[in-house]
Structure formats: structure tokens, C-alpha cells
N, C-alpha and C positions, 0 to 999 in steps of 0.2 A: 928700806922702803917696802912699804905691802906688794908683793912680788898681783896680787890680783889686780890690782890698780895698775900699775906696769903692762898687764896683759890687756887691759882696756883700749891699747894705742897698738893699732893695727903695725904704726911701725916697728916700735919694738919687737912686738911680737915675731914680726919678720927676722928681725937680728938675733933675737936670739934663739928661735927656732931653728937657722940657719947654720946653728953651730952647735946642735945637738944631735946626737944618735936619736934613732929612733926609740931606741930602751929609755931614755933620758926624758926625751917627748911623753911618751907613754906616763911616764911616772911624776913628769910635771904636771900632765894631764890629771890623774889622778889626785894627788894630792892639791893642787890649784882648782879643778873644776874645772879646769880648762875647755871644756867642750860646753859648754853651757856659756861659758864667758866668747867665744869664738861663734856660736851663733848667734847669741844676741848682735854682736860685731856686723856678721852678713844682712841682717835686717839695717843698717846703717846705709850701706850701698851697696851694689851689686859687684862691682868692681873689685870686690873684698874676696869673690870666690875661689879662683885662680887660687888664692894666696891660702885662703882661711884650708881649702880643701887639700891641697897641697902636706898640710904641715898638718894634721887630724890624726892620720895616722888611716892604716889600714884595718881597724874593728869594725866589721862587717856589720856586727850585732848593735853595735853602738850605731850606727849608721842607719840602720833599720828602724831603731828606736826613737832616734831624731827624725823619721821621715813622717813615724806615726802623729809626733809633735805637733804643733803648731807655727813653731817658730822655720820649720823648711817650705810649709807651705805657703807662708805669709814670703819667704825669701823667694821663693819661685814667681809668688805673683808680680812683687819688687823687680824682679830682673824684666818681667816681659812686659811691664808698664814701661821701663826704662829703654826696653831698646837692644838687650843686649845679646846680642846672638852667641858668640865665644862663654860667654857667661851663662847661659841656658844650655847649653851645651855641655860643659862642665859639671853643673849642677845636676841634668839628666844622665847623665855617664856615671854618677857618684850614687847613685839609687832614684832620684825623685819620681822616674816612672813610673813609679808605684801611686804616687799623690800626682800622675798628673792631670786629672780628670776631679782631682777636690774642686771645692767652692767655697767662695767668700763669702761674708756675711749678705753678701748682697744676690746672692746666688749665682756670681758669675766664674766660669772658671778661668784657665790659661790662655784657651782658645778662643773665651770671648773677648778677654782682654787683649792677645794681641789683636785683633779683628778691630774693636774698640779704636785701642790708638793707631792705627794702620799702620801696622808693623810686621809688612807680607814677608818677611827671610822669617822670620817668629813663629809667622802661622805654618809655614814648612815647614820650622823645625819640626815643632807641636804633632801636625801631622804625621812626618816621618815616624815619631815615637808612640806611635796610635792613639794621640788625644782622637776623645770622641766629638764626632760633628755632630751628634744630635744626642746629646746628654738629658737623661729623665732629671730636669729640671721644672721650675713653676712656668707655666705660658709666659712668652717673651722673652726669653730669656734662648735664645739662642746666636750663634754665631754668624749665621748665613740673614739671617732678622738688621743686627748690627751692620752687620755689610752692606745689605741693600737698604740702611736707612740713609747711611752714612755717603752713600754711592761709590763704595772702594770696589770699582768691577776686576780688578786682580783679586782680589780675595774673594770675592763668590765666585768666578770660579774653580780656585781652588776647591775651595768647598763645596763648590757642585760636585765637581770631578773625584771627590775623595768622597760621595755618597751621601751629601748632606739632605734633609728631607726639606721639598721645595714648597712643601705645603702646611708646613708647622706655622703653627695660629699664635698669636699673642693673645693676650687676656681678654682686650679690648677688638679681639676676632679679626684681626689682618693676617695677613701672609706676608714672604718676602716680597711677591709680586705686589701686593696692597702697597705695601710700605715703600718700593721703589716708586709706584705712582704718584703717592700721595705726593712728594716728595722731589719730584720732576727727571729723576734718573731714568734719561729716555734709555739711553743703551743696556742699564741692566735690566729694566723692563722688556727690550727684545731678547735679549741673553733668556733671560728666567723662560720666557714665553719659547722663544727655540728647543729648550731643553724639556719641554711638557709642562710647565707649573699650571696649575688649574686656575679657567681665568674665570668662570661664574660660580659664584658658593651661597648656599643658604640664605648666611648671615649676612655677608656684604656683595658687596657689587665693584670691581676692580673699574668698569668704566663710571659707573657712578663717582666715584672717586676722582674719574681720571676729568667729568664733567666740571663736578662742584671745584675743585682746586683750578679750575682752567688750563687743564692742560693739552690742549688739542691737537697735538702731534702725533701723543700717546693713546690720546684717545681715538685718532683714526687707527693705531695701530693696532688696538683694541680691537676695532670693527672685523680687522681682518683676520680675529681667532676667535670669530662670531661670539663676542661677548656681549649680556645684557646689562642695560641700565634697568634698575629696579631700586 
């Protein structure tokens, strides 16, 4: 049987890596593709890394080379959509530090998406390994934006606290604070507003906001960091 097709089923792969030398590994590796066929694998599930990174082998270079890839930064965003902390974990200990601040087609990176699915052990990790909280990205597109749209107040303030910028604008000229109003997040609207976020701008008007959407709770609280309606 095509020993490549063999290697396509995560289990085998386990059994019989399992009872190879490393020299052996190496040379399956090699002559099978094996490293190419074991990433595609990781883009399958996250669950796979533990196992897939385990049995790779220690080529640094080769590892380097896969990080530049495609296929580890699409598996990184895989694992922190899914949840997986042991597995982000793993995968950042294996090199991906390097790629951890890439972007997806959609311009979001690691730290947007855990924020995204509100997956706070993720956004620590992320941080501990110095993803950036305010990535030269398109407008909107930040972290601390997602959070206060979403109303995850665990996770702004992580990202407060780890130096996020409180006054980063989206396209359509909101702030986190904007977007927590809009939106009726009274508590991260006093959060944001504790920590200095600027409450009257140019373009918009955060009680305006806090008017038109009827949110009157927030908007007396507004009153009391002498914010204008305009």
C-alpha cells in the first residue's frame, strides 16, 4: 500500500512513528514528504499537535521554514478559534512566535480571534508570548474594538492592562468607548472611561450615541466626564 496514503490517517501515523528511531523518522520523512503531509494533517484539527509535533523531529530549519508557510499560520488561527490552550501552547513553544502577530485574509490576527470567540486563557496566552494589542492593521480591526463591541469586560481589561490603545478609531470613526455605547455595555463604558479613554472627538460624539440608541444610564454617565452631545 502507498506508504503516503497511510500517512494521511493521523492514527497510523502515530503507530508507526511510535516504533521508529528518530534516524528512521528522519528518513521516512524524507523520502515520504512527510512534513508536508503532517501539516496539511494539523490544518484538519487542532488536536493533532501534541501528536503531529511530537513525532517531526527536531530540524530547527525545517521548522523555520514551515513557520514562513502558510499552512502554520492558518493552524495557529485553527487552534485559537477552537479553544485550545495545551495546543496553542505547544504550537508556540515549537516556533510559531515568530508568525504570532500574522493576519488573515480578513486582516485579523491571533489576538483578534481569540477576543472574537471569547476565549480569555487564549488571550493570556497570546499575550504572555507578546502578541501585539495594537497591530498596524486597517481601521477596525483591533482587539480591544472586538471586546468592547462584543461586551467581553475580562478581556478589555486584559488588554487595557497589557497597553492596548483606548482610542483607536475604526473606519466608520468609533472608539472602543463608541462601540461599547453604542451597543449598551454599561460596565465596559465605565471601565474604558476610568482608565482615560477620550469621551468628546471631532468626528463623533460618544453621548450622542449614548442619546440616539437610548441608552440613559450611560448617558447620565457620560454627563459626569463632561461629555458633549453634537
Amino acid at each position: 500500500m502507498d506508504l503516503s496514503y497511510l500517512l494521511s490517517n493521523l492514527s497510523i501515523v502515530e503507530s508507526i512513528c511510535s516504533n521508529l528511531t528518530f534516524s528512521e523518522i528522519n528518513n521516512l520523512r524524507i523520502s515520504c514528504r512527510l512534513d508536508k503531509i503532517i501539516f496539511r494533517m494539523t490544518l484538519q484539527s487542532s488536536d493533532h499537535f501534541p501528536i503531529v509535533l511530537k513525532y517531526i523531529g527536531s530540524d530547527v530549519n525545517l521548522l523555520y521554514r514551515r513557520i514562513k508557510e502558510s499552512g502554520l499560520r492558518k493552524a495557529l488561527f485553527r487552534t485559537v478559534i477552537e479553544g485550545c490552550p495545551n495546543s496553542l501552547i505547544t504550537i508556540l513553544e515549537m516556533g510559531a512566535r515568530l508568525v504570532i502577530n500574522a493576519q488573515n485574509i480578513f486582516r485579523e490576527n491571533a489576538l483578534i480571534l481569540a477576543t472574537k470567540h471569547n476565549h480569555e486563557n487564549l488571550v493570556q496566552i497570546l499575550l504572555n508570548n507578546n502578541a501585539n494589542v495594537n497591530p498596524r492593521v486597517q481601521p477596525g480591526k483591533s482587539a480591544l474594538l472586538v471586546a468592547s463591541m462584543f461586551g467581553y469586560l475580562p478581556i478589555v481589561k486584559k488588554l487595557v492592562e497589557n497597553g492596548a490603545n483606548l482610542d483607536v478609531i475604526t473606519e466608520h470613526g468609533l472608539t472602543p468607548l463608541m462601540v461599547a455605547v453604542q451597543k449598551g455595555h454599561y460596565l465596559i463604558v465605565q471601565y474604558l472611561l476610568e482608565q482615560g479613554a477620550r469621551v468628546n472627538h471631532s468626528f463623533q460624539s460618544a453621548l450622542s450615541l449614548a442619546r440616539i440608541h437610548n441608552r440613559g444610564k450611560i448617558f447620565r454617565l457620560l454627563l459626569k466626564y463632561d461629555a458633549l452631545d453634537y
